[in-house]
C-alpha positions in Angstrom: -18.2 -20.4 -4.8 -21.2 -21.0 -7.4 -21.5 -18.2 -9.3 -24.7 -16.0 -9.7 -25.6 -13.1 -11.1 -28.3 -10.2 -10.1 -29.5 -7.1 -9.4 -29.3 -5.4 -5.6 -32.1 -3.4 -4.3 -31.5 -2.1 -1.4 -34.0 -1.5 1.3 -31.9 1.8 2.5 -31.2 3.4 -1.0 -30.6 6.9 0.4 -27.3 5.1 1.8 -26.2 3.7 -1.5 -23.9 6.5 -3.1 -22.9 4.4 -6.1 -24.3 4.4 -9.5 -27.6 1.8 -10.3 -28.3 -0.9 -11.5 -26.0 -2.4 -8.2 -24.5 -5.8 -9.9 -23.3 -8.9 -7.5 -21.7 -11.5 -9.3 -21.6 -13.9 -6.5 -24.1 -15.1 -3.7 -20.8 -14.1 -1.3 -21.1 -10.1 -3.4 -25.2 -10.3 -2.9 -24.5 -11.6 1.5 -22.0 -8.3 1.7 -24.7 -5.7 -0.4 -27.6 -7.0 2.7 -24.7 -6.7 5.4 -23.7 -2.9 4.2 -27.2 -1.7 3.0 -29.0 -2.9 6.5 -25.9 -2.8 9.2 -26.7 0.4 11.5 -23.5 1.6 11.7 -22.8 2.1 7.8 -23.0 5.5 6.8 -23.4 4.7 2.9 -21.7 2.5 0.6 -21.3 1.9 -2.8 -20.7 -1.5 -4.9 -17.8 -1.0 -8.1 -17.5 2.8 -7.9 -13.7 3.6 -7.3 -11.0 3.1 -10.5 -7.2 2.5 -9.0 -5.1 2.7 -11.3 -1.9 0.1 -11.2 0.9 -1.3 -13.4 0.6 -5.0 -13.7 4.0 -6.9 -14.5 2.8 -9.8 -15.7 1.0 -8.4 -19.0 3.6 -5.5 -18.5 1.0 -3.1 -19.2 -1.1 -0.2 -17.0 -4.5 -1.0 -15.9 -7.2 -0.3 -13.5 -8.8 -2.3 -10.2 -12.0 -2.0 -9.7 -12.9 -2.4 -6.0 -16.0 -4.4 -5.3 -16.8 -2.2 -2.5 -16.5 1.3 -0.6 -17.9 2.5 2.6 -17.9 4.7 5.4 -19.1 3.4 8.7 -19.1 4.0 12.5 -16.2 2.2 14.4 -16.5 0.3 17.7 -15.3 3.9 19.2 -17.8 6.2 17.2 -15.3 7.4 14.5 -16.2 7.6 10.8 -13.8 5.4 9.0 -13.5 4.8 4.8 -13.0 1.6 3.9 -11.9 -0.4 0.1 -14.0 -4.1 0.6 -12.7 -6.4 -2.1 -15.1 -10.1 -2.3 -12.4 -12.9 -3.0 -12.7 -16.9 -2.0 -9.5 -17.9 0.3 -8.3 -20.3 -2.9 -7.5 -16.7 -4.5 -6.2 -15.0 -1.2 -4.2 -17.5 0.6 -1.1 -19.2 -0.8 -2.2 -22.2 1.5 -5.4 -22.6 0.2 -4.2 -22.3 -3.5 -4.4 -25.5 -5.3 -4.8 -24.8 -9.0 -2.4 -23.3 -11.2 -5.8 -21.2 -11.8 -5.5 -20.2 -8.3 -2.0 -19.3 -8.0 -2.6 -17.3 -11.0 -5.4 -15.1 -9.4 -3.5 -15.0 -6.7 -0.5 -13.8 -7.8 -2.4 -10.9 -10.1 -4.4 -10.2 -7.2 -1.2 -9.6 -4.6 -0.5 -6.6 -7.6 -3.8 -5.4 -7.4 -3.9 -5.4 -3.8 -0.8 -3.3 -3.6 -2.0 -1.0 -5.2 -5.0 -1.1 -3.5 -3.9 -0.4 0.7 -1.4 2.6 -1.2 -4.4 4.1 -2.4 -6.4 3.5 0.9 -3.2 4.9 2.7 -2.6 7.6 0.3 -6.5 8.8 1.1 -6.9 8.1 4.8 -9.1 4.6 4.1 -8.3 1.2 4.8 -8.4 -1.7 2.8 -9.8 -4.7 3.6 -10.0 -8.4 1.5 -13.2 -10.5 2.5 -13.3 -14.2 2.1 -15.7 -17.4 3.0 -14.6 -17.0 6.7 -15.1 -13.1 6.9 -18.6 -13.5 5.1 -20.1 -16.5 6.7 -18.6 -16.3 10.3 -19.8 -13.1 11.5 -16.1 -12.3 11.7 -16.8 -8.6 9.7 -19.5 -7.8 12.0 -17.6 -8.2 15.4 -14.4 -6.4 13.7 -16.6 -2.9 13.7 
C-alpha cells in the first residue's frame, strides 16, 4: 500500500455526518470515502468519528480505537443496518499473509483492537466489518450489500 495523504470532498455532503476536514491516509481510505459517499444505498457515513475504548495488554495500559469508518446503509432486503468499517492491508489482517515481524506486530495489536471493536458493534446493534486489498479492489463489498 503507498501511502498518501488528502482531503475528501464529497459530492453528497448532506450524507456525511462526521466532522470536516474528512482525512484518508491511504489511496485504499480515499477508494472507500467515493464507494460510501456515492453508493445509493448508504444512508450517511462518517470517516474517524467513533472513540472505543479498550485495554491493550501489550503496553498494559487503556486506550482508545479509532474506527476508520461508520455507516448506515440499506441491505440487500431493505433493512437499515450500522456498520464499524476498519481500512487494513491483508499483511496486517491475516496471519498468512504476515511476513514481517512489523506485520505480526500490527497484527497482533490489531486482533485487541478488533475485539474490542465487534463487542461494541454487538453491544449497540452494528456490525463490524475489516476491509482489505481484496474487499476494496474486487467489488467484493459492493455485492455483500
Amino acid at each position: 500500500m503507498r501511502s498518501h495523504r488528502g482531503h475528501f470532498q464529497p459530492e453528497n455532503p448532506e450524507k456525511y455526518t462526521g466532522t470536516y476536514p474528512i482525512v484518508w491516509r491511504s489511496s485504499w481510505e480515499l477508494a472507500v470515502c467515493r464507494l460510501l459517499d456515492n453508493h445509493p444505498d448508504v444512508v450517511r457515513w462518517a470517516s474517524e468519528s467513533m472513540k472505543i475504548p479498550y485495554f491493550n495488554p501489550i503496553q498494559n495500559k487503556y486506550t482508545v480505537y479509532v474506527p476508520d469508518f461508520t455507516a448506515l446503509y440499506k441491505d440487500k432486503t431493505g433493512k437499515l443496518r450500522a456498520e464499524i468499517l476498519e481500512v487494513k492491508p491483508k499483511r496486517e489482517t491475516l496471519l498468512s499473509e504476515a511476513k514481517t515481524k512489523r506485520d505480526k506486530a500490527a497484527l497482533q495489536v490489531n486482533a485487541i483492537k478488533w475485539k474490542a471493536a465487534k463487542d461494541f458493534a454487538d453491544k449497540h446493534g452494528m456490525f463490524f466489518r475489516v476491509l482489505n486489498e481484496d474487499h476494496i479492489f474486487s467489488n467484493q463489498m459492493k455485492r455483500k450489500r
